[in-house]
OpenMM code with the backbone's topology and positions (N, CA, C; nanometers):
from openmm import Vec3, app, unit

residues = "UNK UNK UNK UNK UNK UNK UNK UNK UNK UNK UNK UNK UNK UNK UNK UNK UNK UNK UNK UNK UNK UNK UNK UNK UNK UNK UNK UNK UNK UNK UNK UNK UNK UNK UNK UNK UNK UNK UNK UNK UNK UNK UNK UNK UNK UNK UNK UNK UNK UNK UNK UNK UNK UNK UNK UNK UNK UNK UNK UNK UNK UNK UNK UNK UNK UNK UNK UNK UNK UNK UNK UNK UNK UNK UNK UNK UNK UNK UNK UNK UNK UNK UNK UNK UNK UNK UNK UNK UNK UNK UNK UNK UNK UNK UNK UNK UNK UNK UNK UNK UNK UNK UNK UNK UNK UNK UNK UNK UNK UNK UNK UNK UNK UNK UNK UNK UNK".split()
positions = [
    Vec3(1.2008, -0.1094, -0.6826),
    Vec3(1.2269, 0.0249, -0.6370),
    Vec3(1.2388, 0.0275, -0.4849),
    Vec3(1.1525, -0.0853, -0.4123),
    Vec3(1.1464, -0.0473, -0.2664),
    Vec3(1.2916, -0.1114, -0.2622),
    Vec3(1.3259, -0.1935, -0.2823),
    Vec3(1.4726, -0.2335, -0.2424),
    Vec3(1.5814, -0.1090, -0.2893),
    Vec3(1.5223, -0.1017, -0.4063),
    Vec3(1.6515, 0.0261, -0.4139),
    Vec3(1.6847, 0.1506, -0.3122),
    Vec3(1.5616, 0.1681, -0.2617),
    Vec3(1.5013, 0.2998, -0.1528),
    Vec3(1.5681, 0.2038, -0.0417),
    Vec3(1.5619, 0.1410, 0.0431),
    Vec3(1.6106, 0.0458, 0.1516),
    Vec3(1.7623, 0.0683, 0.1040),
    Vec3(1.8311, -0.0107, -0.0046),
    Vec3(1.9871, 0.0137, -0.0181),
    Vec3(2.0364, 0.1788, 0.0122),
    Vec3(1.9450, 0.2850, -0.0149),
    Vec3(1.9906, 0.3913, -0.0360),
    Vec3(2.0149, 0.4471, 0.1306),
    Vec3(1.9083, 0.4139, 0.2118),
    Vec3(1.8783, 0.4347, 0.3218),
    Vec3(1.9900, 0.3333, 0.4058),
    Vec3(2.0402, 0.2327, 0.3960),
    Vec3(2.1320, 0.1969, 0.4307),
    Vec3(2.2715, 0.2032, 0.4371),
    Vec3(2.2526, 0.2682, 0.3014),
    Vec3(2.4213, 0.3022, 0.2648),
    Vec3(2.4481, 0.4910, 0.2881),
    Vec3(2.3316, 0.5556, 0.3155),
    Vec3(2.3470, 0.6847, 0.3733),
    Vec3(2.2852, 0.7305, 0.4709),
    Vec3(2.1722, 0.6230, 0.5465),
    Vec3(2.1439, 0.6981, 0.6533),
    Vec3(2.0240, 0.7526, 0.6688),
    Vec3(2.0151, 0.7940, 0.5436),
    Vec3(1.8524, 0.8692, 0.5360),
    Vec3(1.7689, 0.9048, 0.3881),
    Vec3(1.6432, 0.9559, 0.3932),
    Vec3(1.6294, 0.9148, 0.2726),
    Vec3(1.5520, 1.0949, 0.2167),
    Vec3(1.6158, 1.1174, 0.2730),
    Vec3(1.5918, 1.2882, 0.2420),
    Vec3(1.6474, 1.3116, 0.0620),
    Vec3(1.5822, 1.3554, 0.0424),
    Vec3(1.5927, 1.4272, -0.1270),
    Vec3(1.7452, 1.4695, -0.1063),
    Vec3(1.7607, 1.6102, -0.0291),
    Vec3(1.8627, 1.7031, -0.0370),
    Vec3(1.9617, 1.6205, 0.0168),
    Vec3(1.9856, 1.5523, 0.0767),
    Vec3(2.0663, 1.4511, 0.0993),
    Vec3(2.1722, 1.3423, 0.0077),
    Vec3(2.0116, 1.2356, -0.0515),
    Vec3(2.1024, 1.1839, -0.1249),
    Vec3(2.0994, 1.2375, -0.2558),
    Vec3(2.1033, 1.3907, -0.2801),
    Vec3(2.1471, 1.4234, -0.3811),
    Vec3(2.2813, 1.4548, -0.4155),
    Vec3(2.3700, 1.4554, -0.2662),
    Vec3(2.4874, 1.5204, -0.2564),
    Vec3(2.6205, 1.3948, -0.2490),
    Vec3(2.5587, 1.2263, -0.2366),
    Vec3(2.5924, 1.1116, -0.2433),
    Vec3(2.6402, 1.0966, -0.3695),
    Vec3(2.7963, 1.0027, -0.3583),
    Vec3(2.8277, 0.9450, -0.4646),
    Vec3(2.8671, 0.8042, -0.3867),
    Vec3(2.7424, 0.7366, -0.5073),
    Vec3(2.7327, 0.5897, -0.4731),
    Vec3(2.8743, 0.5181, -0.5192),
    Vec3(2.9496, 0.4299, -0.4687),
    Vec3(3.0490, 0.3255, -0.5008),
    Vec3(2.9955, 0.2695, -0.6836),
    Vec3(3.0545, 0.2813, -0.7632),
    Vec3(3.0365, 0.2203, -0.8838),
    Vec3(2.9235, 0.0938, -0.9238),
    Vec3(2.9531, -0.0045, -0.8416),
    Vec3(2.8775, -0.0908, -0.8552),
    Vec3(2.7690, -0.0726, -0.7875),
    Vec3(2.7406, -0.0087, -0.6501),
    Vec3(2.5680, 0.0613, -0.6135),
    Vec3(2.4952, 0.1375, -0.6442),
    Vec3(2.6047, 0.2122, -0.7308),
    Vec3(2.5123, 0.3066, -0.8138),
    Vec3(2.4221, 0.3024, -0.9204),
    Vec3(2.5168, 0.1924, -1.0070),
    Vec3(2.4952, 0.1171, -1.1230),
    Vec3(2.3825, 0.0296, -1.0905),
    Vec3(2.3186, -0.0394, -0.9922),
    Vec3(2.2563, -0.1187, -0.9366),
    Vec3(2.1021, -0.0453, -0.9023),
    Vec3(2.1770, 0.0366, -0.8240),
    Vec3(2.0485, 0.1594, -0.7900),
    Vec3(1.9953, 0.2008, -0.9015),
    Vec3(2.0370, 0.2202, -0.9904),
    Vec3(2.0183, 0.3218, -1.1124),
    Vec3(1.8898, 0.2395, -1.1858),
    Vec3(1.9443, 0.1506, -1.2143),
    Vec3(1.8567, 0.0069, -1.2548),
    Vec3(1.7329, -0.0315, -1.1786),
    Vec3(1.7643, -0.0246, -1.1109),
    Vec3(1.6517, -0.0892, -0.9579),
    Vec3(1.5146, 0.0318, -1.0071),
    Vec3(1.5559, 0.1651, -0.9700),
    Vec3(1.5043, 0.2861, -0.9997),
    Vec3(1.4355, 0.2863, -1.1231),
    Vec3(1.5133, 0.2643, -1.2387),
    Vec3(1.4910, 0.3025, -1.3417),
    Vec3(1.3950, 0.2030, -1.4476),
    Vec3(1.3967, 0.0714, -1.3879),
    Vec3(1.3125, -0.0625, -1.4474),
    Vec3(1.1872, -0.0161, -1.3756),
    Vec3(1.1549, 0.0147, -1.2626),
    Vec3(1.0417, 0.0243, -1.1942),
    Vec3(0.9605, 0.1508, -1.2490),
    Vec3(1.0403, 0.2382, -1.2807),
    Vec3(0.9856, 0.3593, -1.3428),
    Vec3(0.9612, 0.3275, -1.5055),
    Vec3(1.0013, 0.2659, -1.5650),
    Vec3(1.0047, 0.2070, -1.7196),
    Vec3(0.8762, 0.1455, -1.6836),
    Vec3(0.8206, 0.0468, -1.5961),
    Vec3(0.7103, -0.0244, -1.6013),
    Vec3(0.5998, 0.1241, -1.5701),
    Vec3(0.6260, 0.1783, -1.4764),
    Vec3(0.4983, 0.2805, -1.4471),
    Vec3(0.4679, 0.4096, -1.5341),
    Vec3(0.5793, 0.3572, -1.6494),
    Vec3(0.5848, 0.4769, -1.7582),
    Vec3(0.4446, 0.4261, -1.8652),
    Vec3(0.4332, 0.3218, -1.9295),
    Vec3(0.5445, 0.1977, -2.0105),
    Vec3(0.6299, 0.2440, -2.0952),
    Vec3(0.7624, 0.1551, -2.1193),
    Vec3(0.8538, 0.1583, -2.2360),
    Vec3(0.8428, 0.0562, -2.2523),
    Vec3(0.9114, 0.0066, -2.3814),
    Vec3(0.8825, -0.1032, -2.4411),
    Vec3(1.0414, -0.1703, -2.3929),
    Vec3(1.0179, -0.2665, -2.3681),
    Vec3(0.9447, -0.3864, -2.3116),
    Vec3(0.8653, -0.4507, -2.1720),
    Vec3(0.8456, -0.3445, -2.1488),
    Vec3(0.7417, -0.3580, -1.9735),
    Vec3(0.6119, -0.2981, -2.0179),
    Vec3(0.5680, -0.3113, -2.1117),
    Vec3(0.4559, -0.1729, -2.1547),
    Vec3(0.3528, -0.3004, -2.1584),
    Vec3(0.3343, -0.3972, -2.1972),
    Vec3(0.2412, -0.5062, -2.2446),
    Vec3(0.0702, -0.5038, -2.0928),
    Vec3(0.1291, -0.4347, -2.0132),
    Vec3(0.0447, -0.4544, -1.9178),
    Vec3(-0.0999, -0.3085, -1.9733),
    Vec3(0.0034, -0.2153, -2.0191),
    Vec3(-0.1593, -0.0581, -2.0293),
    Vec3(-0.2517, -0.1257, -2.0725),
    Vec3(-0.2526, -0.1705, -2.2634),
    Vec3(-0.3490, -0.1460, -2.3413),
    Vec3(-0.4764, -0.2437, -2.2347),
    Vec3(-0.4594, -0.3807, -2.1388),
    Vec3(-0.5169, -0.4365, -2.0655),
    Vec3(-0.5861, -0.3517, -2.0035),
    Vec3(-0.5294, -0.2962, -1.9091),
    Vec3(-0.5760, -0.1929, -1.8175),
    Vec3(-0.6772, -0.0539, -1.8703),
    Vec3(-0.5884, -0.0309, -1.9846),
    Vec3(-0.6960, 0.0786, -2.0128),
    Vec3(-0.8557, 0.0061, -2.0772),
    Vec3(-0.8361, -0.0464, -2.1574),
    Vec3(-1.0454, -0.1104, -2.1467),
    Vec3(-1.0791, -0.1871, -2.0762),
    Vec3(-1.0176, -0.2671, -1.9536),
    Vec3(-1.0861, -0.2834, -1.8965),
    Vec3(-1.1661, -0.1589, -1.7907),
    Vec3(-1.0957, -0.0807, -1.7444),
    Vec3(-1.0833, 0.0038, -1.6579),
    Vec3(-1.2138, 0.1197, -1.6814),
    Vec3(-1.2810, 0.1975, -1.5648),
    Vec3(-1.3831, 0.2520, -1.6162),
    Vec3(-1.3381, 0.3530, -1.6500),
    Vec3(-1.3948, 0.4851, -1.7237),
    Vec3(-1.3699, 0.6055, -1.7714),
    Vec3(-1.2770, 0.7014, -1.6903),
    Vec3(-1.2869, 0.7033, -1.5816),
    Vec3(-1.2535, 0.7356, -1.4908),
    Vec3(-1.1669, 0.7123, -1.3955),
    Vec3(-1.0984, 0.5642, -1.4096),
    Vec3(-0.9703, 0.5107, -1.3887),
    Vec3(-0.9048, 0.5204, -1.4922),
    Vec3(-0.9242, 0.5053, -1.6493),
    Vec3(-0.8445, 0.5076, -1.7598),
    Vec3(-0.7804, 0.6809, -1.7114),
    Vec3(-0.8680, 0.7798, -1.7042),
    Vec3(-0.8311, 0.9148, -1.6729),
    Vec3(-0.7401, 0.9430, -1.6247),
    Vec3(-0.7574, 0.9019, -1.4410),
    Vec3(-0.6099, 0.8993, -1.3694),
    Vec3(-0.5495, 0.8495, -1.4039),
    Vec3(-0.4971, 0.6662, -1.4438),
    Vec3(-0.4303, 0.6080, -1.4883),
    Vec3(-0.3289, 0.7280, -1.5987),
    Vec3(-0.3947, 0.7416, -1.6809),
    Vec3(-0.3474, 0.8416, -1.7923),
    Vec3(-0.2544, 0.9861, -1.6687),
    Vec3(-0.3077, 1.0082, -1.6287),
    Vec3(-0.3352, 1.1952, -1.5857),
    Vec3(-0.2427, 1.1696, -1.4465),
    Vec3(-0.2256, 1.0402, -1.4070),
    Vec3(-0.1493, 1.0594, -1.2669),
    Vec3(-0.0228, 0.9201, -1.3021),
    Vec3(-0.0427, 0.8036, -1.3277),
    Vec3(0.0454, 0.7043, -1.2943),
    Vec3(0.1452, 0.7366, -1.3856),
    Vec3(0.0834, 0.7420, -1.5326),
    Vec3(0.2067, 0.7581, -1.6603),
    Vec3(0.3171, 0.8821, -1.6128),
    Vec3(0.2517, 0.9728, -1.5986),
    Vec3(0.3233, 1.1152, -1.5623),
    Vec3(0.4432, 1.1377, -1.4430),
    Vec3(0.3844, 1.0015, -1.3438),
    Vec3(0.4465, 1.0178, -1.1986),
    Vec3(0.5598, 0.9124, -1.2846),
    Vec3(0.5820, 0.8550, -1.3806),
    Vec3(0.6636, 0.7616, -1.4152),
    Vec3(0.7992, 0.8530, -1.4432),
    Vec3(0.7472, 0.9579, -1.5747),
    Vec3(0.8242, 1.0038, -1.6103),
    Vec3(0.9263, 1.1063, -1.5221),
    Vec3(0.8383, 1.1427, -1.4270),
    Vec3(0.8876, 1.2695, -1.3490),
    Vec3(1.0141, 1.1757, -1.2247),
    Vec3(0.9514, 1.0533, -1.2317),
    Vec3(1.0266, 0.9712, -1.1306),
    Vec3(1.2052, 0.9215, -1.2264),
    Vec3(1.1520, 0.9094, -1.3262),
    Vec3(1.2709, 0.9048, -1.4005),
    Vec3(1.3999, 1.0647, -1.4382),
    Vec3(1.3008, 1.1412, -1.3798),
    Vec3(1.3733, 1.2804, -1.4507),
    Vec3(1.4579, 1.2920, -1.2943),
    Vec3(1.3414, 1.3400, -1.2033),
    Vec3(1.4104, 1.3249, -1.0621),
    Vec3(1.4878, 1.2412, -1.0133),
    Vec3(1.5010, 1.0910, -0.9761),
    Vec3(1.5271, 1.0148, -0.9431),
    Vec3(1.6120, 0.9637, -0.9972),
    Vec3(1.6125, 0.9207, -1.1334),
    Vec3(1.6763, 0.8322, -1.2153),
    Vec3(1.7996, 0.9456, -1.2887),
    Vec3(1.7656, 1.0804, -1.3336),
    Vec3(1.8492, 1.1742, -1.4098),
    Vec3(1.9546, 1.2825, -1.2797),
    Vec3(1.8377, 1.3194, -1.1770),
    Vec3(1.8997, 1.4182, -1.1252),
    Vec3(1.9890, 1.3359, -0.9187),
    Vec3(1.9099, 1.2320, -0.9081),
    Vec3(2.0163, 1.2014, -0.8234),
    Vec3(2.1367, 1.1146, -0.8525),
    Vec3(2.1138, 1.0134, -0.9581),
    Vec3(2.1890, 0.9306, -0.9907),
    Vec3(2.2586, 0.9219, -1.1685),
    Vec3(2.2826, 1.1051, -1.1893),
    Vec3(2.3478, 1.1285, -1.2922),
    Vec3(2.4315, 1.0315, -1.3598),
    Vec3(2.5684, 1.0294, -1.2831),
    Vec3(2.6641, 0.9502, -1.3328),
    Vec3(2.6143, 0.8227, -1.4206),
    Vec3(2.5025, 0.7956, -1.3493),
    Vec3(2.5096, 0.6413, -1.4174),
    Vec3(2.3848, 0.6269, -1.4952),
    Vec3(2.3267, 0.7647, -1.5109),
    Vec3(2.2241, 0.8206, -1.6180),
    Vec3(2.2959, 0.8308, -1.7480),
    Vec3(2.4440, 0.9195, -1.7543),
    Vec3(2.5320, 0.8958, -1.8566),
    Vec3(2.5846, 0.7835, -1.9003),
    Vec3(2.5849, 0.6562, -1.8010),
    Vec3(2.6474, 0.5748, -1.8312),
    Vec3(2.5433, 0.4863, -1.9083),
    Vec3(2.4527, 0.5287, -1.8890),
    Vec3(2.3080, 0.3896, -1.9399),
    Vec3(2.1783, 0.5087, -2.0562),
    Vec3(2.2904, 0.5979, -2.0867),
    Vec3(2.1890, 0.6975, -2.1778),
    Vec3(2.1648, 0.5885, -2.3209),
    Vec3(2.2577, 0.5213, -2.3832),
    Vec3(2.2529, 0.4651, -2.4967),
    Vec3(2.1553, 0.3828, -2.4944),
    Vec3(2.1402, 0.3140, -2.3660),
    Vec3(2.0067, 0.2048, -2.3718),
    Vec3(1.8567, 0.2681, -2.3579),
    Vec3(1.8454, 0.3584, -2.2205),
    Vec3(1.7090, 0.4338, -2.2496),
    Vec3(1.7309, 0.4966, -2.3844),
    Vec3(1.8126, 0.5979, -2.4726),
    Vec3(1.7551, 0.6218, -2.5865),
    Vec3(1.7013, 0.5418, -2.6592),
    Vec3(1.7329, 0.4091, -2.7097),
    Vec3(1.6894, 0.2635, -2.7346),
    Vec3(1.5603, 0.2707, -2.7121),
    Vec3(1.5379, 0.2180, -2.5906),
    Vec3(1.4048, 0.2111, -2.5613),
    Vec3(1.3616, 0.2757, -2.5561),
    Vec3(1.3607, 0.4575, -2.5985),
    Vec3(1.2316, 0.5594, -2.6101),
    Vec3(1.2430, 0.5476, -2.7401),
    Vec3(1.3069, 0.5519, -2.8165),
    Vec3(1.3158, 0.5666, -2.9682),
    Vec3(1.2591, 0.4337, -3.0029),
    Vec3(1.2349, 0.2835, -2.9539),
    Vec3(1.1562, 0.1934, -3.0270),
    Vec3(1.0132, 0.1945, -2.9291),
    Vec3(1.0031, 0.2661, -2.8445),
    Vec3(0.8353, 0.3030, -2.8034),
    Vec3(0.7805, 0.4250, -2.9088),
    Vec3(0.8914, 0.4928, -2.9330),
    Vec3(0.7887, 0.5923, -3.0014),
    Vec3(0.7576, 0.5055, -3.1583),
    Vec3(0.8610, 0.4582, -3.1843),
    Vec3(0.8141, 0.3909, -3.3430),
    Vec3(0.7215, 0.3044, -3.2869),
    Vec3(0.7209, 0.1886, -3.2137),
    Vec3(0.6073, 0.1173, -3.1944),
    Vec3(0.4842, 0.1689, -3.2005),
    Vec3(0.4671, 0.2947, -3.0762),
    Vec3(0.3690, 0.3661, -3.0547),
    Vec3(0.2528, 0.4352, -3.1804),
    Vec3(0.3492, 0.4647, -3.2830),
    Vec3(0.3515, 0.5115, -3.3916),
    Vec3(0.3072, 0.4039, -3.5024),
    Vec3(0.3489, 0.2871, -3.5022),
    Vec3(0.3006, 0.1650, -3.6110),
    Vec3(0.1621, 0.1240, -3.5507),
    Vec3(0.1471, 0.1378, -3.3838),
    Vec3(0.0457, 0.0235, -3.3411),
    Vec3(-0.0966, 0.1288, -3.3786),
    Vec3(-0.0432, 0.2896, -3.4101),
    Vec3(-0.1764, 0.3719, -3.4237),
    Vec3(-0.2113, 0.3747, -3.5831),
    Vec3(-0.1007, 0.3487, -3.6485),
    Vec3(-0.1529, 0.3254, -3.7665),
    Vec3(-0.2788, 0.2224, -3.7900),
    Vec3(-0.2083, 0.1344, -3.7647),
    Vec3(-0.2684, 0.0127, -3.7739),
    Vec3(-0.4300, -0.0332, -3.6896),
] * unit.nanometer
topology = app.Topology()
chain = topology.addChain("A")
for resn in residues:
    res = topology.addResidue(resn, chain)
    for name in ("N", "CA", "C"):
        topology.addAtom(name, app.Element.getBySymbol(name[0]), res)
């Protein structure tokens, strides 16, 4: 993600919200960015296949880190994906919708078998 934030800042100048919201990245930086953005936010979400790191974290972790962990990191994932990943870098949100649906639709079945079980 920090590289993606650095490309963005290089290729416009600045790294203001209202700014590069009004940017249309060249095809291939966008596509790049989008990714960069969007893998880093997949890990701080988890989706499956970057997810293998929580269930670790959450018992080891005391009551009270599992909490935030839960209540601040997961949440800042998603919101980073809605903002970031959906609302500055649309175009190539449409272009890569088929794969995140993929991967939310086999986290939720996973999610769903591993509580059965």
């Amino acid at each position: 993600m920090l590289m993606g934030i650095i490309v963005m800042y290089v290729s416009v100048g600045s790294t203001s919200y209202e700014v590069l919201m009004n940017v249309e990245y060249k095809e291939g930086i966008g596509k790049w960015l989008w990714w960069s953005i969007m893998i880093s936010m997949m890990i701080k979400m988890p989706l499956i296949p970057v997810h293998v790191w929580l269930p670790e974290v959450h018992a080891e972790a005391p009551t009270v880190g599992s909490v935030m962990l839960a209540g601040i990191m997961l949440k800042m994932g998603g919101y980073g994906m809605l903002r970031i990943g959906i609302g500055m870098l649309s175009e190539e949100s449409v272009y890569n919708s088929p794969v995140i649906y993929t991967m939310s639709v086999i986290s939720g079945i996973y999610g769903g078998m591993s509580t059965i079980s």
